[in-house]
Backbone as ProteinMPNN parsed JSONL, in Angstrom:
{"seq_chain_A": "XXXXXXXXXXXXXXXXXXXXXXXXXXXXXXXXXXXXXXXXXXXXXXXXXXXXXXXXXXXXXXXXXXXXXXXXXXXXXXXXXXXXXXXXXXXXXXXXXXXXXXXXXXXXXXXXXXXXXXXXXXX", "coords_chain_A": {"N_chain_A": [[2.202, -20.01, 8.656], [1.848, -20.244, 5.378], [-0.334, -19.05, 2.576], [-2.492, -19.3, 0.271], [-3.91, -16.171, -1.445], [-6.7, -16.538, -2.476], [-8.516, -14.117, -2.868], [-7.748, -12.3, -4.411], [-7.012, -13.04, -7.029], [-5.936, -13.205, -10.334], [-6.849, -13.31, -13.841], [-4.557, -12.443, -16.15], [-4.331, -12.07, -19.503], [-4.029, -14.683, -20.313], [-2.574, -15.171, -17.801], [-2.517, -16.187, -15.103], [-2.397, -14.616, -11.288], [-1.78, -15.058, -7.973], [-1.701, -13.741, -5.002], [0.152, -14.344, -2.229], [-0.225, -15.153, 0.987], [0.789, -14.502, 4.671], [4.057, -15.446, 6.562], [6.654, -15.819, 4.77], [9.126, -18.563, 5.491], [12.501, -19.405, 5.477], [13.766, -20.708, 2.529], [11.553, -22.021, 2.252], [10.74, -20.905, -0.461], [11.774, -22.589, -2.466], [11.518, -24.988, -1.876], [8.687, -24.852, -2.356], [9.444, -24.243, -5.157], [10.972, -26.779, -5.768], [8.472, -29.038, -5.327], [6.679, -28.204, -7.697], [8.364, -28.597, -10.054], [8.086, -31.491, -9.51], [5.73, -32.479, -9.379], [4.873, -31.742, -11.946], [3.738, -30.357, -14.714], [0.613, -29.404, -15.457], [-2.342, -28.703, -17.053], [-1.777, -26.738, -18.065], [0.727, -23.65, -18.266], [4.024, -22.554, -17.176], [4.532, -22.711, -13.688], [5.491, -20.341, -11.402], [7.225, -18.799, -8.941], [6.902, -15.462, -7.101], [7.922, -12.025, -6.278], [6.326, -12.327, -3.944], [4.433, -13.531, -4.964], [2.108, -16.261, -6.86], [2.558, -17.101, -10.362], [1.154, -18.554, -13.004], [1.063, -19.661, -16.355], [-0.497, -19.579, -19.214], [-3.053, -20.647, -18.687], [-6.117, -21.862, -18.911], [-9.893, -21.166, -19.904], [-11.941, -23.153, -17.967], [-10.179, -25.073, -16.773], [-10.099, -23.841, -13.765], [-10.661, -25.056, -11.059], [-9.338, -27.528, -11.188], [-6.186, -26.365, -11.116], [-6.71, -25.196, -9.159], [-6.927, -26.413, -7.399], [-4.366, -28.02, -8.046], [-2.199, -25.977, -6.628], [-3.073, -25.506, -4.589], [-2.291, -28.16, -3.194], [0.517, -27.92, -4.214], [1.525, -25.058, -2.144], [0.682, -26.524, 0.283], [2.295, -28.794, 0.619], [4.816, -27.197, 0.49], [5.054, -25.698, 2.887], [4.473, -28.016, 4.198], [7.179, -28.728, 4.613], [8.488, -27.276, 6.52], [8.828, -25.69, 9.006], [7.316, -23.223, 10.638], [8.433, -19.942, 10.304], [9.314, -17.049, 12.827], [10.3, -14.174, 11.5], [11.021, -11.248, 11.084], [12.927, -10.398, 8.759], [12.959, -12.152, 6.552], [14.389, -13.836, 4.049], [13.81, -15.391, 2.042], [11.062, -14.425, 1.817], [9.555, -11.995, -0.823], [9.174, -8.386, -1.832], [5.981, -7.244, -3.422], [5.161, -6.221, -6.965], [4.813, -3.194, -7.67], [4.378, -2.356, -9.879], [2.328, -3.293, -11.273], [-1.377, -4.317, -11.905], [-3.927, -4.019, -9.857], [-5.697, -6.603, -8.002], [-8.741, -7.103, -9.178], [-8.995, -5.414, -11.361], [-9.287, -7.005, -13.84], [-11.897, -7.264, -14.079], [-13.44, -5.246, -14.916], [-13.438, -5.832, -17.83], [-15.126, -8.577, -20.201], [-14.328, -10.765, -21.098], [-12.686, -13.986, -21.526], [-10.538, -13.617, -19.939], [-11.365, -12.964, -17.74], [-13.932, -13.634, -17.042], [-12.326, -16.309, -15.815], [-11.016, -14.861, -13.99], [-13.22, -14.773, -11.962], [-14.145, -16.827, -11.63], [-11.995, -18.651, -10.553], [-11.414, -16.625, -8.043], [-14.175, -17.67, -6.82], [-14.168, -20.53, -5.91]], "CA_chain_A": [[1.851, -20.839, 7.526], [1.946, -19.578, 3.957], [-1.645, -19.638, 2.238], [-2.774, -18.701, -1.094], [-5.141, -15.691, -1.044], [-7.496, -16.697, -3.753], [-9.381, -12.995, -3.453], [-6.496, -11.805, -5.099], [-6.33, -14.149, -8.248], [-6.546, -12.504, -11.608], [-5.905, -13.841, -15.035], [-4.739, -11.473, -17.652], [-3.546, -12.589, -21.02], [-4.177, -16.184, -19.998], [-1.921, -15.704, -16.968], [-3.054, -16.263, -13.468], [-1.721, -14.726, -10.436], [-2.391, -14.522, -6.803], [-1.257, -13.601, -3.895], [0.713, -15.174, -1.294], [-0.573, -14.635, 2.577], [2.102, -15.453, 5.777], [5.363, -14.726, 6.932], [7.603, -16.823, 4.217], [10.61, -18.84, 5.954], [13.711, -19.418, 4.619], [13.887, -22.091, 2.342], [9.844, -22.142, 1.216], [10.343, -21.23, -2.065], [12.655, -23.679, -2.589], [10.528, -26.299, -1.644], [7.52, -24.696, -3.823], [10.303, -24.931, -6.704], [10.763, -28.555, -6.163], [7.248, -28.968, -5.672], [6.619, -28.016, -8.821], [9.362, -29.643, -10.666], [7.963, -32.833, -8.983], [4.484, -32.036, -9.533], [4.809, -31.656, -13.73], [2.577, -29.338, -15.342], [-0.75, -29.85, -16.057], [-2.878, -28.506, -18.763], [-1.206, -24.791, -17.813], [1.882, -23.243, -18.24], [4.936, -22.806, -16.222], [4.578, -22.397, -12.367], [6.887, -19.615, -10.559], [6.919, -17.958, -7.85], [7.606, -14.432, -7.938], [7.835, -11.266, -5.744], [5.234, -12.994, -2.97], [3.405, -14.123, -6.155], [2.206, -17.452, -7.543], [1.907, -17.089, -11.534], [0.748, -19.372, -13.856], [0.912, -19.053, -17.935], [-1.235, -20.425, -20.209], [-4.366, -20.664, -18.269], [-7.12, -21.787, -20.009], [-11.216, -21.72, -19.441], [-12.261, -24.723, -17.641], [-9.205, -25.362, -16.07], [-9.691, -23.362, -12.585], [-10.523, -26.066, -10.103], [-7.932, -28.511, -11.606], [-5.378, -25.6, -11.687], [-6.586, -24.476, -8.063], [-6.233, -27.81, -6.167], [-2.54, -27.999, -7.753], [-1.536, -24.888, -6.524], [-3.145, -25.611, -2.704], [-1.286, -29.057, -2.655], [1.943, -27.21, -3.968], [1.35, -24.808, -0.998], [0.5, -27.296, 1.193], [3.824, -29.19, 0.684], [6.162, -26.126, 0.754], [4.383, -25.839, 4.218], [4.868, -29.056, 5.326], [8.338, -28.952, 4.321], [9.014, -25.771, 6.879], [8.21, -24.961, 10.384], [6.626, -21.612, 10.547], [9.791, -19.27, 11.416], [8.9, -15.66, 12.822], [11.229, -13.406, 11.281], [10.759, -10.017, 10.251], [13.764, -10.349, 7.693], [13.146, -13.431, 6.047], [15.139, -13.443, 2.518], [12.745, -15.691, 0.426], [10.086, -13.124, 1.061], [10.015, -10.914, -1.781], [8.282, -7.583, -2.206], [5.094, -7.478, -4.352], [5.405, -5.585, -7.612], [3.995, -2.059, -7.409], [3.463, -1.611, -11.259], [1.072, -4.383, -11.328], [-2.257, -3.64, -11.5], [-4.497, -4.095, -8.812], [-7.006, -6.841, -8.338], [-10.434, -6.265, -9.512], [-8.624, -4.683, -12.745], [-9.553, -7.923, -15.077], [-13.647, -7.304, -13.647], [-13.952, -4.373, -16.515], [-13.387, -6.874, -19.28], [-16.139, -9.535, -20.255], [-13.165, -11.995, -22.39], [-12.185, -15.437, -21.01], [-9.832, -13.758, -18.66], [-12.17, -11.667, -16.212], [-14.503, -14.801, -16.751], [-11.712, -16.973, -15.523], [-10.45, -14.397, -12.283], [-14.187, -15.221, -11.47], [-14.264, -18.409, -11.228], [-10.881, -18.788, -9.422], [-11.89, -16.401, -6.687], [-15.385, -18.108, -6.522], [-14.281, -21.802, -5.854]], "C_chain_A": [[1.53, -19.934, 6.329], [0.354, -19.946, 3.196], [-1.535, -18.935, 1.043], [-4.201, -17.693, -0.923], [-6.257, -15.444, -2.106], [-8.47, -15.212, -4.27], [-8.625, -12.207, -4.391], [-6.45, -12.168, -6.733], [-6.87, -13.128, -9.548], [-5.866, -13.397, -12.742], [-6.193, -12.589, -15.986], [-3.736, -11.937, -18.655], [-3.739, -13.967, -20.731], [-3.111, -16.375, -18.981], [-2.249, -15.345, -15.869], [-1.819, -15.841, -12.712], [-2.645, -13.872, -9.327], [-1.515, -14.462, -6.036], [-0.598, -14.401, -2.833], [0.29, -14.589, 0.157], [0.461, -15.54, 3.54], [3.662, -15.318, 5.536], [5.846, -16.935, 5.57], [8.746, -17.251, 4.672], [11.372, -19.279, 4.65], [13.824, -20.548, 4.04], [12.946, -22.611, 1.775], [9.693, -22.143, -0.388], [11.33, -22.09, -2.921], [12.143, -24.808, -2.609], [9.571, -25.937, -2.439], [8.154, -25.236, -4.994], [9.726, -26.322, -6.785], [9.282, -29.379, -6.167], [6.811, -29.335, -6.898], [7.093, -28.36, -9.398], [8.887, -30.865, -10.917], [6.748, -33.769, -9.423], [4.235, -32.643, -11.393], [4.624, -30.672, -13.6], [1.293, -30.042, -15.483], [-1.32, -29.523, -17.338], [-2.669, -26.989, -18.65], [0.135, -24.989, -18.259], [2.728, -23.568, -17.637], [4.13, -22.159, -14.866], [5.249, -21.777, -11.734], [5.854, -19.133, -9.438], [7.594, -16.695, -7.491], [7.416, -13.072, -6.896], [6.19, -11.118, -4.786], [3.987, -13.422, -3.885], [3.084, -15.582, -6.564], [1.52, -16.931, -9.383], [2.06, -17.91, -12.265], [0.596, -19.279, -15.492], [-0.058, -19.873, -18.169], [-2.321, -21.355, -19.21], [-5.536, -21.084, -19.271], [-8.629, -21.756, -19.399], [-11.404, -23.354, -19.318], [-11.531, -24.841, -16.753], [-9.216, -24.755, -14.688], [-9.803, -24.097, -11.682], [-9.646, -26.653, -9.848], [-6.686, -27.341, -10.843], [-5.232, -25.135, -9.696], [-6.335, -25.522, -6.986], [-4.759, -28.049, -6.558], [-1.922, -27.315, -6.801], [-1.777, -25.422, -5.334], [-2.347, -26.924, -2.45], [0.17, -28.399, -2.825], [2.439, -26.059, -2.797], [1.369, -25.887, 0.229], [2.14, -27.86, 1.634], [4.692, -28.829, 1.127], [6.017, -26.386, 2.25], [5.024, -26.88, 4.663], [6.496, -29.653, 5.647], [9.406, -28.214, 5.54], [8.088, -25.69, 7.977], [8.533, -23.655, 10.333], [8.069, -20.713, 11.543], [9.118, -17.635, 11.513], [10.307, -14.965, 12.81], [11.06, -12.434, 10.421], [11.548, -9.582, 9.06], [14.296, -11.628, 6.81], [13.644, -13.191, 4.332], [14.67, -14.124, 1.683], [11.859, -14.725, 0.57], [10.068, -11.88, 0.115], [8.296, -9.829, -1.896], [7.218, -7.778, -3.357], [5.373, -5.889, -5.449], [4.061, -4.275, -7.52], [3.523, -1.496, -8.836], [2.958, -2.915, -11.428], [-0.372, -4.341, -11.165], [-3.501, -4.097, -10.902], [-5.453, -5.442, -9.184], [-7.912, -6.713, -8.889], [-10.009, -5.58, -11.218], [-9.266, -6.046, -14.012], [-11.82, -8.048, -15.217], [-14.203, -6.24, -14.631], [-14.077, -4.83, -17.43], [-14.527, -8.117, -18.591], [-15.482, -10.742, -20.867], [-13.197, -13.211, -21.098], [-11.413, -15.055, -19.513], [-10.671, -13.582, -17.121], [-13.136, -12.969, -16.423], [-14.094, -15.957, -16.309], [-11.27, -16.556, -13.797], [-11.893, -14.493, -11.709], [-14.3, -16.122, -11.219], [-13.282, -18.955, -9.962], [-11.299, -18.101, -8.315], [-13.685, -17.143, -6.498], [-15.125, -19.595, -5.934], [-13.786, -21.954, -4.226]], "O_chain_A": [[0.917, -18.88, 6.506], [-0.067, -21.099, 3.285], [-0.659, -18.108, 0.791], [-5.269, -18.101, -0.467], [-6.619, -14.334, -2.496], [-8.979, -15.038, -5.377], [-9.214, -11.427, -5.14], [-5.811, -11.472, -7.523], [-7.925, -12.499, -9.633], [-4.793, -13.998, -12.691], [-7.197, -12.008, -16.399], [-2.527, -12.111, -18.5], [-3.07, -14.406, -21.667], [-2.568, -17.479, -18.98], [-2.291, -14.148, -15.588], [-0.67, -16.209, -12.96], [-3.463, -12.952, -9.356], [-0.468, -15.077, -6.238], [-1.218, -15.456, -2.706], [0.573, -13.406, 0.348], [0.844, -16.699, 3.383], [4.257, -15.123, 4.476], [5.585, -18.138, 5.569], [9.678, -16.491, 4.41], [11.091, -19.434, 3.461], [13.985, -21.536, 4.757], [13.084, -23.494, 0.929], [9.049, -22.811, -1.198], [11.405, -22.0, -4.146], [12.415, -25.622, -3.491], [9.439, -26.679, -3.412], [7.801, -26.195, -5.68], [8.771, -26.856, -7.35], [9.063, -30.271, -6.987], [6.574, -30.496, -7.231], [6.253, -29.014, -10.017], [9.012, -31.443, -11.997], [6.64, -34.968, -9.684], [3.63, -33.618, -11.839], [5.053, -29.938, -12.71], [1.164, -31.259, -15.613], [-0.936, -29.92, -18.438], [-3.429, -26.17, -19.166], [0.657, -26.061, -18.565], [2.727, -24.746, -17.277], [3.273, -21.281, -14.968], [6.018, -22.529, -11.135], [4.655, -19.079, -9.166], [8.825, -16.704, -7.529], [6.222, -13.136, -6.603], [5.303, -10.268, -4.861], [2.825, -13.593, -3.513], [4.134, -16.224, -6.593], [0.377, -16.531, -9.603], [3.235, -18.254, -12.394], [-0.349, -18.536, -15.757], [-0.43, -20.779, -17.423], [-2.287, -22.581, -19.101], [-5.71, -20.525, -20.354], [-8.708, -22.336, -18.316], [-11.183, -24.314, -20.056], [-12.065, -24.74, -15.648], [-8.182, -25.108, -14.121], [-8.763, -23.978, -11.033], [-9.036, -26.643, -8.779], [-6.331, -27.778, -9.749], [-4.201, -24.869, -9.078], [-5.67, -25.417, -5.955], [-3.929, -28.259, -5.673], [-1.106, -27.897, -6.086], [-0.784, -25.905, -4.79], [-1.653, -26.873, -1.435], [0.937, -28.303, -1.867], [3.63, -26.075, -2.486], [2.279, -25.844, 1.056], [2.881, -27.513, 2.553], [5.438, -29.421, 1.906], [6.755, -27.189, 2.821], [6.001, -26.81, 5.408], [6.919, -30.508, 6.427], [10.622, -28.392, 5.613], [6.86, -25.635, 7.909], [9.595, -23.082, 10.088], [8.484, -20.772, 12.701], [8.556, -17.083, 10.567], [11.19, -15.051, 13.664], [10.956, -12.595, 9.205], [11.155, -8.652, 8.356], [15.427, -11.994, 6.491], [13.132, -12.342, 3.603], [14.87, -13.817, 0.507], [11.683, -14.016, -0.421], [10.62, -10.833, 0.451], [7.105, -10.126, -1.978], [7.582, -8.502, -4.284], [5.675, -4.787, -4.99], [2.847, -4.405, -7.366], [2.696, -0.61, -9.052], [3.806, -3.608, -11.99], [-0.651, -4.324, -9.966], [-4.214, -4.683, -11.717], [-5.947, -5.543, -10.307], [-7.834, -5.567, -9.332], [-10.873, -5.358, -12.066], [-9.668, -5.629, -15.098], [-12.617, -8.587, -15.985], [-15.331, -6.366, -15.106], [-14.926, -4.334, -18.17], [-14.774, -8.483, -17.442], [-16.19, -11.715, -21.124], [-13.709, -13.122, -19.982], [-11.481, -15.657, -18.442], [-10.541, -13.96, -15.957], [-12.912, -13.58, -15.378], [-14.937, -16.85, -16.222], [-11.185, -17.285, -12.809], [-11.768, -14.18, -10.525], [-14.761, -16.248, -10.085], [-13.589, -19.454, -8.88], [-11.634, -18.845, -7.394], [-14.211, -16.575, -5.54], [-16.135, -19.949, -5.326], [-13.734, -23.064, -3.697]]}, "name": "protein", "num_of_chains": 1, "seq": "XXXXXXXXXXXXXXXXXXXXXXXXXXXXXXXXXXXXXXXXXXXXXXXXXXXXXXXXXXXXXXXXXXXXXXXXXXXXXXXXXXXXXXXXXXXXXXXXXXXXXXXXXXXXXXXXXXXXXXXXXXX"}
């Protein structure tokens, strides 16, 4: 099962992203897509999904609860869309970007964002 790993979550520039946890089958982010498609938008940005990433634009203060129950039903869904396949060469899983910078990087700044990747990992 595919989970969202909320310790992960950072917003920088007003754009959220976290982590993806669980072997991704074939076909998951496909179903996130439509998901999302299906879903709308809310009071955010666009929704992708991105080298085992979920990112979000246009984040705003306030918005992390709202923003964080989308995301776990759009998880949820993909999920229920997809029996859990074990396969060590699954081709939606995509590597995580290595010039990206780490967690915990938005916790030096005091702005909206690093007061926002707080909140999200806190809920």
């Amino acid at each position: 099962m595919v989970s969202l790993n909320w310790s992960t979550a950072e917003v920088k520039n007003a754009k959220l992203t976290v982590r993806l946890e669980g072997d991704v089958p074939k076909g998951w982010k496909q179903s996130f897509d439509a998901t999302v498609a299906l879903l709308g938008a809310g009071e955010w940005g666009e929704v992708e999904l991105r080298k085992g990433k979920v990112r979000v634009a246009d984040v705003e203060p306030g918005s992390e609860e709202k923003l964080r129950h989308h995301l776990e039903g759009v998880v949820q869904q993909a999920n229920a869309d997809h029996e859990p396949e074990r396969s060590e060469d699954s081709e939606d899983e995509e590597a995580p970007d290595a010039d990206e910078a780490e967690p915990g990087a938005a916790d030096e700044d005091d702005g909206p964002d690093a007061e926002m990747t707080r909140r999200f990992r806190s809920l």
